[in-house]
C-alpha positions as CSV (number, residue, x, y, z in Angstrom):
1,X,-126.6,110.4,13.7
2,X,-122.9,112.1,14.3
3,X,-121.5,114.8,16.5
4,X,-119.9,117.2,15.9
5,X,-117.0,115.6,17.3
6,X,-117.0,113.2,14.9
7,X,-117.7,115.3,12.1
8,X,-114.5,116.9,12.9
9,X,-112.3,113.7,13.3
10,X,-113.7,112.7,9.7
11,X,-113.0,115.7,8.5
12,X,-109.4,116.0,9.9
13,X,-108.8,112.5,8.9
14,X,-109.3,113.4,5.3
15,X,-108.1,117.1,5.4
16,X,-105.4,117.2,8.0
17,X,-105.4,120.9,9.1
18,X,-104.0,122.9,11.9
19,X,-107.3,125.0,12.6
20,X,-108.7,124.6,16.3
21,X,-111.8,122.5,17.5
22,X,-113.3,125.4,19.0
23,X,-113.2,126.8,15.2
24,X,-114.3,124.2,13.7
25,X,-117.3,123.9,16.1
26,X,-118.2,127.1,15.1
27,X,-117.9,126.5,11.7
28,X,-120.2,123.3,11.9
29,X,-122.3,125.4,14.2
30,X,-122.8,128.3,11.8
31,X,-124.0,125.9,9.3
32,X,-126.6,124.7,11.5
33,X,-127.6,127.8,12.6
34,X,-128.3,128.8,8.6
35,X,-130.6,125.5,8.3
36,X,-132.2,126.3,11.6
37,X,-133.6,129.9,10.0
38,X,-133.7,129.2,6.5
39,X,-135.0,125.9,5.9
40,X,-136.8,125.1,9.6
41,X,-137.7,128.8,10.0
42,X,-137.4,128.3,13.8
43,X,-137.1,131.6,15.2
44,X,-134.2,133.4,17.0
45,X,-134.4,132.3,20.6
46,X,-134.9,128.6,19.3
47,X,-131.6,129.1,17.1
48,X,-129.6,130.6,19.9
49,X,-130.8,127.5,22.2
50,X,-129.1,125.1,20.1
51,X,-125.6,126.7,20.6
52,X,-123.7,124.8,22.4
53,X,-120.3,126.3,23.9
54,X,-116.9,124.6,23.3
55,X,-115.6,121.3,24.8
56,X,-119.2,120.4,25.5
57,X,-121.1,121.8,22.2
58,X,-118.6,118.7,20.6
59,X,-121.5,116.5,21.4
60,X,-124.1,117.6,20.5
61,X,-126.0,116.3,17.0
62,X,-126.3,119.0,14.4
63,X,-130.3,119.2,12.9
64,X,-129.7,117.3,9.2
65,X,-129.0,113.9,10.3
66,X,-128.2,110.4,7.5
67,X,-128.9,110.2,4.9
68,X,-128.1,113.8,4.6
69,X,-125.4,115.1,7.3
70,X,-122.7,115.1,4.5
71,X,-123.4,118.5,4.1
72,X,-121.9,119.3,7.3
73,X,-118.5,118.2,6.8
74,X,-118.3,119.7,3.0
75,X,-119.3,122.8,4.8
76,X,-116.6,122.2,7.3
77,X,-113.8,121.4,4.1
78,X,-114.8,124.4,2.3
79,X,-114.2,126.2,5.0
80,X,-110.9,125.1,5.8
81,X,-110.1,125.6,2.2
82,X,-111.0,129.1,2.1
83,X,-109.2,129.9,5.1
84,X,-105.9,128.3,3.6
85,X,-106.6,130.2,0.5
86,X,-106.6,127.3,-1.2
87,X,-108.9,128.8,-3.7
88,X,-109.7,125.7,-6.2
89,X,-109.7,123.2,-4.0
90,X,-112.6,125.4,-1.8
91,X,-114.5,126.1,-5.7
92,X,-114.9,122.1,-6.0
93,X,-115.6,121.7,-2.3
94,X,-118.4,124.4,-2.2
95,X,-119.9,123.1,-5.8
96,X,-120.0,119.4,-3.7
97,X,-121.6,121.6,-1.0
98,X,-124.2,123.4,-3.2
99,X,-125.4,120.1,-4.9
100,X,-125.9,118.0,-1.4
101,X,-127.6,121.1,-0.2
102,X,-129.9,121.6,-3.1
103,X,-130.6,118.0,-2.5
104,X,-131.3,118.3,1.1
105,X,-133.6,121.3,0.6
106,X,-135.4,119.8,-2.3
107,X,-135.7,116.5,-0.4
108,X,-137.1,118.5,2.7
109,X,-139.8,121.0,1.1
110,X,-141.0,117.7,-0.3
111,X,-142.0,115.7,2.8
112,X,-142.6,118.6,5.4
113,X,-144.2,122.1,5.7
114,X,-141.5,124.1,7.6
115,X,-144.1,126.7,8.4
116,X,-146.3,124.2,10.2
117,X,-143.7,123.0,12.1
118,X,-141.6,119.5,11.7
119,X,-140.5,118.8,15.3
């Protein structure tokens, strides 16, 4: 299972960009906070426990872990694409995005009962 730092190296290995790590935790962070509500349903204090605050939140491990975690960094991409206005690139990022999400979910709804709790 990856950290976020090395989430970020992949990611700036195969999108060199200029944004910060601090942004790009939060990016990463955002993400997980989204899975955490929607697909977990944990509740608000749990989500805002699993913040972690830049240099140190680098290591932490995100919730979705292998064989799954790609969604992560083509969450990460599309948002660097966006923010470089690089409007078709971030379309075919996010569409890479959706389909490894919709996979995730699907896969998850299939082997767990978020509302009875998976942890």
């Amino acid at each position: 299972m990856s950290t976020y730092r090395e989430m970020i190296e992949r990611v700036d290995e195969a999108r060199p960009n200029s944004f910060s790590e601090n942004l790009k935790l939060k990016w990463l962070q955002e993400l997980n906070g989204k899975i955490a509500a929607d697909v977990f349903l944990l509740g608000i204090e749990e989500i805002r426990a699993m913040e972690g605050k830049y240099p140190e939140g680098m290591e932490h491990k995100p919730l979705v872990s292998f064989p799954h975690e790609d969604i992560y960094e083509l969450w990460l991409r599309a948002k660097i694409d966006f923010a470089n206005d690089e409007m078709d690139r971030y379309q075919n990022t996010m569409a890479l995005y959706n389909e490894a999400y919709t996979n995730f979910v699907s896969w998850f709804v299939s082997n767990y009962e978020p509302a009875q709790g998976f942890l």
